[in-house]
N, C-alpha and C positions, 0 to 999 in steps of 0.2 A: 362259447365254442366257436362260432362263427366271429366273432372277433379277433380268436384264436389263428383261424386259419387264414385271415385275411394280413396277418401279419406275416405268417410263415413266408404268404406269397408275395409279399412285401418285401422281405428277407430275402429269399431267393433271387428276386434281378437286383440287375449290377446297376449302381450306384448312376448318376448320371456323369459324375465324373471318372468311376470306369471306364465306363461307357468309351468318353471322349478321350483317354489314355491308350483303350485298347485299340479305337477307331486311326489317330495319330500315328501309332507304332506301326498295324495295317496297309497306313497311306505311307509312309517313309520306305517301308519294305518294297511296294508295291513299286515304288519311285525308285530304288535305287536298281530295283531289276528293269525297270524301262530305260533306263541310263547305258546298264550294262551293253543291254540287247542293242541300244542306239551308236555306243560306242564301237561295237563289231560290226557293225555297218559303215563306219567312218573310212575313207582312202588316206591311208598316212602320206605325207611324201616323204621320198627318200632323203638318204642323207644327203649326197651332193645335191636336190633341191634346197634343201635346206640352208647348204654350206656357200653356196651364189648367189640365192636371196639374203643372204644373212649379209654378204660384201656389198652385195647393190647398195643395202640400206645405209651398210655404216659408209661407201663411198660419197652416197647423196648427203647425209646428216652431216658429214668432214666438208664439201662442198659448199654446202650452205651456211653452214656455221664462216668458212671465211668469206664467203662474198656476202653475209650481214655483219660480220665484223669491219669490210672496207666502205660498206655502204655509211654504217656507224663513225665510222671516223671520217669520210668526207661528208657527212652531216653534220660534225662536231665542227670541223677547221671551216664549215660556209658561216654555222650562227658565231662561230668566234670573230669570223671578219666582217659580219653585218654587226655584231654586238659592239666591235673598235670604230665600226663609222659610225656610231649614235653616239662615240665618247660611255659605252654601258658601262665594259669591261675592263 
């Protein structure tokens, strides 16, 4: 009898991998409402923020992209003419 009811109460809790299933779904729920709540606290900027920083970048990256393109080729045309006075090239 007492073997009996030690099992029942055995039976009744949740598995340890319950457990760790229900605990998981818990903390993800909990996570994605601290998210939320974090998100409505957030300052968007506006869209003409947006639409002038977004030129800045691409005028600087067009910028730079040619002044390392000429730097590149007056790199190239220097070792091409120290490489003709060693007789390399």
């Amino acid at each position: 009898m007492a073997t009996q009811v030690a099992k029942m109460e055995e039976e009744k809790q949740p598995s340890q991998l319950q457990q760790r299933v229900t605990g998981s779904l818990q903390s993800s729920t909990e996570f994605f409402h601290d998210v939320r709540v974090e998100l409505k606290k957030v300052t968007w900027p506006s869209r003409e923020d947006v639409t002038s920083t977004t030129g800045v970048v691409i005028a600087t990256v067009a910028f730079f992209g040619v002044y390392l393109a000429v730097v590149e080729w007056f790199a190239q045309k220097g070792l091409d003419y120290v490489l003709k006075l060693f007789h390399v090239a």
